[in-house]
Structure formats: structure tokens, C-alpha cells
N, C-alpha and C positions, 0 to 999 in steps of 0.2 A: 517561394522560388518559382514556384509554378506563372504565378501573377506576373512576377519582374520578366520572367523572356516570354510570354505571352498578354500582355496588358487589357487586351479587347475581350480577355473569357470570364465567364461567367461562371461562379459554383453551385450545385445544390448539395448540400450537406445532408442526406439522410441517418438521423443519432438522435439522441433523445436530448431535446432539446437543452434542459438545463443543464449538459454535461458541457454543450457546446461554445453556449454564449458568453461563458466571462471569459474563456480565452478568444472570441470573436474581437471582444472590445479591447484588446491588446493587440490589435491588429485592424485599426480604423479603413485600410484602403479593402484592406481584404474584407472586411464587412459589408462593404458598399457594394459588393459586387455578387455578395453572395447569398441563396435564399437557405432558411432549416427550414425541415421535413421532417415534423416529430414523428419518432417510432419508438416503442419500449422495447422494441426485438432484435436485439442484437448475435450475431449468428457468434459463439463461442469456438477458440481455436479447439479444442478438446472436440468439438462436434465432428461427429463422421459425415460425409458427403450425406447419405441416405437421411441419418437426423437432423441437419441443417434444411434440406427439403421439407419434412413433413412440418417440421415448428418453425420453420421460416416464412413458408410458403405466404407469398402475397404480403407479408407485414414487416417482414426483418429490413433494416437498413438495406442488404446486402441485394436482398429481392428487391426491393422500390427502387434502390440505384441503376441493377442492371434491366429492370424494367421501362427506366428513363430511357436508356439509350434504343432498347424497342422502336417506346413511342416518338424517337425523336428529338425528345425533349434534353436530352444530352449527348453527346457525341462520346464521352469515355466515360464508364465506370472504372474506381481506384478503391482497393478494397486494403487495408489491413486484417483482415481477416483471413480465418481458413482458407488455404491456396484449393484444398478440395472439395470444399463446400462451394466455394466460389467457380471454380470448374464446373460443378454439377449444375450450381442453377441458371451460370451463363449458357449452357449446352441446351437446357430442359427451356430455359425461355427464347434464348436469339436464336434458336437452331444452326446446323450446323451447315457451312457451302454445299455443292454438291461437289463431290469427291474427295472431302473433307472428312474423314469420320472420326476427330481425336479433335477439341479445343488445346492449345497451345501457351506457353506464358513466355510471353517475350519482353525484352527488354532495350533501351538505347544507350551502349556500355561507349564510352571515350576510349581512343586507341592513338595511336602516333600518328595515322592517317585523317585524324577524324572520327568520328562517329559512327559504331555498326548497330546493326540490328540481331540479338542474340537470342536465339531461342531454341529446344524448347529449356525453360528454366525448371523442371521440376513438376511439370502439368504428368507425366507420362513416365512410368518404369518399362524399360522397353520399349516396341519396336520395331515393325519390319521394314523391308526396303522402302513398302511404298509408301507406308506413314514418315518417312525420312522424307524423300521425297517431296510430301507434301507440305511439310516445315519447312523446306525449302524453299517451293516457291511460294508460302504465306512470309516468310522473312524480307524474300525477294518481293513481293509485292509492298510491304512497309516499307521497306529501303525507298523503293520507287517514288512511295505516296508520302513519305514523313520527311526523309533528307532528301530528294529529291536527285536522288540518284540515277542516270537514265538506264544503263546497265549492270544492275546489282552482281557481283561477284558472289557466290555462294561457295562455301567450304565446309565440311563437317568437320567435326574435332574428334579427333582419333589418338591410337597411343604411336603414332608417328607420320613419317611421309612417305614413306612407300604404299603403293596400291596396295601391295600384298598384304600388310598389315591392318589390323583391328576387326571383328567381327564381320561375319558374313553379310548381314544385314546393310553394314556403314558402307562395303566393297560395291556391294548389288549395286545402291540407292547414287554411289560415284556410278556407276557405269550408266542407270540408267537417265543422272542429269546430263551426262557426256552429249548419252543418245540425244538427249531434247534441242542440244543447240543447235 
């Protein structure tokens, strides 16, 4: 899918290699375009962020992929794996912006209008205003840079539409996007 509304990208597939390749050759365009990066180390969903770190480190799929995008050599890592394994060693290798202190999982969900940018999906329990805040304008900044949105609309999801309602944290994080415009 990826290929068909992108034609001009390129894959690196880090996996062990002979899991990868007979289903490559059922897929001839998608072969052509793509290189494997054998690794034996695959980060299991059952692993905890901390053990994914020490037995991944520098060898797992999930390290060499988001190591690519480091060196450059990729522009996205795409993981089916562990959401917090994948968290941890995206944080511990790309480091994080500054005034950024929480990595993020977003997503581009189809709506009536078009296309948003949703996040966070499950990176974070909890919360305060300014980590709200700052998913905010990383959302707004994707919006910008992916659909090319000039002015992204930012909204929280709450359990209504009154100010008044939903946690203090969601109330704060609306006042102080208010402030920023």
C-alpha cells in the first residue's frame, strides 16, 4: 500500500532474512525496491521496555531500523512490535527535541474532512498540561509537514464540549493553546 501512493520510496526491511524473502518474491515491485538487513534479534511483544533495551541493543531489528533513521539512511522507522520497547529505544537513540520530554505515537486517521493527524495513541498514561501541550504542537507540526496543512486546527478529545468539563490537566493544556495564538 505503502509503495502504490508513494512509488519513488525505498524499503529496508531489517528481519531475519529467511522469514522475509519468499514472501518478498510474491511481491516483485515491492522487491525491486527493497533492501533486507539480516538480524536474529527480534524485540518480542511480551518484552518490557528495559528488556528490549539490554537484548536488543545495537542488533534487534527494531535498533537497526530506528538507527537507520539516525544515520539518515531512512526517513521512518515502522515497527510491529512492542509500542514500548519501541518507545524506549526510539527516545534512548534519536533523542528527544528540546522541550519535548515524552516520545509520542501518532497516527493519519481519514475523517469527513479529510485527513488528521492523531496522537498520542498509547506512547503515555497520563499527563500534565504541558506534556498536552506539547502533542499538540508535534501533531500540529505533522499536519504542517505531511498533509500540508498551512494552519493545523488542534483539539483535545475530552468527555464533552464544554470547557468546564474533562480533567484539569485537558482544561490547563485548552487555556494555555488559547494563550499561544
Amino acid at each position: 500500500m505503502s509503495l502504490a501512493r508513494h512509488p519513488d520510496s525505498e524499503f529496508l526491511l531489517f528481519v531475519e532474512a529467511d522469514l522475509i524473502e519468499a514472501e518478498l518474491s510474491n511481491h516483485p515491485q515491492l522487491k525491486a525496491v527493497s533492501r533486507v538487513i539480516h538480524t536474529d534479534v527480534a524485540v518480542n511483544n511480551q518484552d518490557k521496555p528495559s528488556q528490549a533495551l539490554r537484548r536488543g541493543r545495537k542488533i534487534s531489528s527494531m535498533w537497526l531500523a530506528i538507527d537507520a533513521v539516525k544515520k539518515g539512511e531512512a526517513d521512518v522507522a515502522v515497527s510491529a512490535g512492542s509500542t514500548g520497547a519501541l518507545m524506549a529505544m526510539a527516545r534512548f537513540i534519536l533523542h528527544m527535541l528540546d522541550g519535548i520530554d515524552r516520545p509520542a505515537i501518532a497516527a493519519i486517521w481519514p475523517t469527513v474532512r479529510g485527513e488528521s493527524v492523531v496522537l498520542d495513541l498509547g506512547a503515555t498514561i497520563g499527563g500534565d498540561a504541558r506534556h498536552l501541550v506539547a502533542l499538540a504542537v508535534m501533531g500540529s507540526a505533522m499536519a504542517s509537514v505531511l498533509l500540508n496543512v498551512k494552519r493545523p486546527k488542534v483539539g483535545f478529545l475530552n468527555i464533552g464540549t464544554e470547557e468546564i468539563k474533562g480533567h484539569e490537566e485537558i482544561r490547563e493544556a485548552g487555556e494555555m493553546l488559547r494563550a499561544m495564538n
